[in-house]
C-alpha positions as a printed NumPy array, in Angstrom:
array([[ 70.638, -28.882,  34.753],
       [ 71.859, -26.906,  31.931],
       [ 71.013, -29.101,  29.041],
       [ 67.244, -29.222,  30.299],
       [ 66.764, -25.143,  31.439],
       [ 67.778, -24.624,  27.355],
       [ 65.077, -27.3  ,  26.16 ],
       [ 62.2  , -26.126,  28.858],
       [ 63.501, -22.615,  27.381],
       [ 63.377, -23.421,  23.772],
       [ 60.29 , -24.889,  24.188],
       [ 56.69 , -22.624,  23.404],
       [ 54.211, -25.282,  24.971],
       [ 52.788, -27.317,  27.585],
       [ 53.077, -25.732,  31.211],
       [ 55.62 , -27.417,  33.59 ],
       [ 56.171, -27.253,  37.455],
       [ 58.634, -28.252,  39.993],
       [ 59.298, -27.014,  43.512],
       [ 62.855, -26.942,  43.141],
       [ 64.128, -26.273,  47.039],
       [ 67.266, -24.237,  47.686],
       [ 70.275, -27.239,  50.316],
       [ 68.932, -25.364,  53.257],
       [ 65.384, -27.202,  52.942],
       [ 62.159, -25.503,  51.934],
       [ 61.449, -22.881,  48.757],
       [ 63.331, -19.833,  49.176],
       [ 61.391, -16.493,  49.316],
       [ 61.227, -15.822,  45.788],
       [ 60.108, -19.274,  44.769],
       [ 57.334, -18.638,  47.199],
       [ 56.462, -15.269,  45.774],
       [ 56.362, -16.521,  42.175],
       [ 54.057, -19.722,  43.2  ],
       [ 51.818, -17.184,  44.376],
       [ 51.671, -15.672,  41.133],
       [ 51.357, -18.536,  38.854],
       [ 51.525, -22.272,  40.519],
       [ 52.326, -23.739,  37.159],
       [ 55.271, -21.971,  37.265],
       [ 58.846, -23.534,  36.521],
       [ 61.727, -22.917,  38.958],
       [ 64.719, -23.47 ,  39.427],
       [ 68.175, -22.278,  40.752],
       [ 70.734, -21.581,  38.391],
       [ 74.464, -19.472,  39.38 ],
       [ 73.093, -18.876,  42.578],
       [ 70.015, -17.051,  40.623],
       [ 66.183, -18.388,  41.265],
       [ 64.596, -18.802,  37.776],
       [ 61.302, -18.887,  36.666],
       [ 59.509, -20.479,  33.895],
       [ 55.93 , -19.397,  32.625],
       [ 53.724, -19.499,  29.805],
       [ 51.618, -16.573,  29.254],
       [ 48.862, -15.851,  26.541],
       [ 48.033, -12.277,  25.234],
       [ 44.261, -10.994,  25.156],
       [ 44.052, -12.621,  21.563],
       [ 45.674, -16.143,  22.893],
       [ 49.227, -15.851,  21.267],
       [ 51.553, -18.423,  23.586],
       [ 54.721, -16.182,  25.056],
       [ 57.511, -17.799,  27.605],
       [ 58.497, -15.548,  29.682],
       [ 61.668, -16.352,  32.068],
       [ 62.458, -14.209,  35.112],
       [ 65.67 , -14.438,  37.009],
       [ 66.152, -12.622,  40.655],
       [ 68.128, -13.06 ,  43.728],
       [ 66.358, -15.492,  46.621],
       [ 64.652, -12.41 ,  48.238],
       [ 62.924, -11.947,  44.916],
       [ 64.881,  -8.743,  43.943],
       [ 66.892,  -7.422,  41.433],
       [ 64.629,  -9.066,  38.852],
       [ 65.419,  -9.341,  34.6  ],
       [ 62.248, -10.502,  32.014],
       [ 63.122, -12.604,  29.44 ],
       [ 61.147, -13.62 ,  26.315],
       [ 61.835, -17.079,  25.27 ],
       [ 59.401, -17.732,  22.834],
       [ 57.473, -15.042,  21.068],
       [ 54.809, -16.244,  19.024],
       [ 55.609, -12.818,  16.682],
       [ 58.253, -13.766,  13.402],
       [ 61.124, -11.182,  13.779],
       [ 60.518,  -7.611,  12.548],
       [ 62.161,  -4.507,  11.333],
       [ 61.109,  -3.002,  14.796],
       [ 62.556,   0.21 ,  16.395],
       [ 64.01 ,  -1.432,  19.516],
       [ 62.258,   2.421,  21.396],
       [ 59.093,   0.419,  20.178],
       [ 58.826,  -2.846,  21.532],
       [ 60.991,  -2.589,  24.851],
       [ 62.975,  -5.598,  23.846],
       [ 66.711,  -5.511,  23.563],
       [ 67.778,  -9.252,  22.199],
       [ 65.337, -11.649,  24.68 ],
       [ 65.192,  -9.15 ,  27.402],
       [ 62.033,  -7.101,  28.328],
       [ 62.832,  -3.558,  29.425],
       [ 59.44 ,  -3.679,  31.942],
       [ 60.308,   0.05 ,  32.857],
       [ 62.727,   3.161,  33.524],
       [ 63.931,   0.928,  36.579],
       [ 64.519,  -2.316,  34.333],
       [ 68.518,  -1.601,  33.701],
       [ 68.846,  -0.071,  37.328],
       [ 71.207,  -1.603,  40.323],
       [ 68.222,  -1.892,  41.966],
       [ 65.68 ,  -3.093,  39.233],
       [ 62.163,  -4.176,  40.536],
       [ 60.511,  -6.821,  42.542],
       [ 59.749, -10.208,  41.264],
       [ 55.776,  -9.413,  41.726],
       [ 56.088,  -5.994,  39.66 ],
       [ 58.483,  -8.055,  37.153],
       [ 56.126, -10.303,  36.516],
       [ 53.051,  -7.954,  36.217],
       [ 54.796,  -5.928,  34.155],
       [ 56.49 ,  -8.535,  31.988],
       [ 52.196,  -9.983,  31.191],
       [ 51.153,  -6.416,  30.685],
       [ 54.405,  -6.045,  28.08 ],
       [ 52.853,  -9.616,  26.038],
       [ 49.472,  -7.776,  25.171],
       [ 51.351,  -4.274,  24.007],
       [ 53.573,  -6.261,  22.214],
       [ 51.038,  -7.872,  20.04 ],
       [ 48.907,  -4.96 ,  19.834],
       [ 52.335,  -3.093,  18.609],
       [ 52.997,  -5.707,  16.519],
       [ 49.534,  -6.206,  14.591],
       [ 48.069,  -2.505,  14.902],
       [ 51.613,  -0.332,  14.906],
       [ 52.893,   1.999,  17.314],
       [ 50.448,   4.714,  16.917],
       [ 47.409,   2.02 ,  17.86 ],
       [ 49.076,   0.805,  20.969],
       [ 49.598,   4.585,  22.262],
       [ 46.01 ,   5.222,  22.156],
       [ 45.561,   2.851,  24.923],
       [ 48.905,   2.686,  26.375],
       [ 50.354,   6.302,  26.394],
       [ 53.421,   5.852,  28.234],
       [ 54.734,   3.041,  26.103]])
């Protein structure tokens, strides 16, 4: 399963789906959760972990994959950024909320506790649109409409 999470997560294209079950039998409730939020979605267990696969455009239509991995409650969930359609940048990490591939989504992102997959994901979308707005319009730009970042 390895060798094909890596290519699905090197990969910046065409949406994929399975409905990966957990032994016991059906989806487990985060798998359910996330189909809710996006039925194209990729999942998959991995270490015990679910794992989620999606492709997400910004506003302006700029492809990111974004990979979320929480427990099978659908807590205790981490944003990834597996393809960002952005070339690397002399960026102040404080900027774009991104330390390596992970998206800080919020003060509660490096918690115990972290946040729920729904709020993960919401946030994680909301973070593709600031990025690119950071990204072609600078920091100042993307504080006029998003204070707080």
């Amino acid at each position: 399963m390895s060798g094909l999470l890596d290519r699905f997560r090197d990969l910046g294209g065409a949406r994929m789906h399975t409905d990966a079950r957990p032994a016991h039998g059906g989806p487990d409730e985060a798998m359910r959760k996330m189909l809710e939020l996006n039925p194209n979605t990729l999942c998959f267990k991995e270490n015990n972990k679910s794992v989620f696969l999606e492709d997400h455009t910004d506003p302006d239509g700029r492809l990111f994959r974004l990979e979320y991995m929480c427990d099978e409650n659908g807590r205790v969930t981490k944003a990834y950024v597996r393809h960002n359609p952005w070339p690397p940048a002399d960026v102040a990490i404080g900027n774009t909320h991104l330390m390596g591939d992970e998206i800080c989504i919020g003060p509660r992102s490096h918690a115990q506790d972290g946040y729920d997959l729904a709020d993960t994901v919401l946030r994680a979308r909301h973070w593709c649109g600031c990025y690119s707005l950071l990204r072609e319009h600078g920091i100042e730009a993307l504080r006029t409409v998003e204070p707080h970042w």
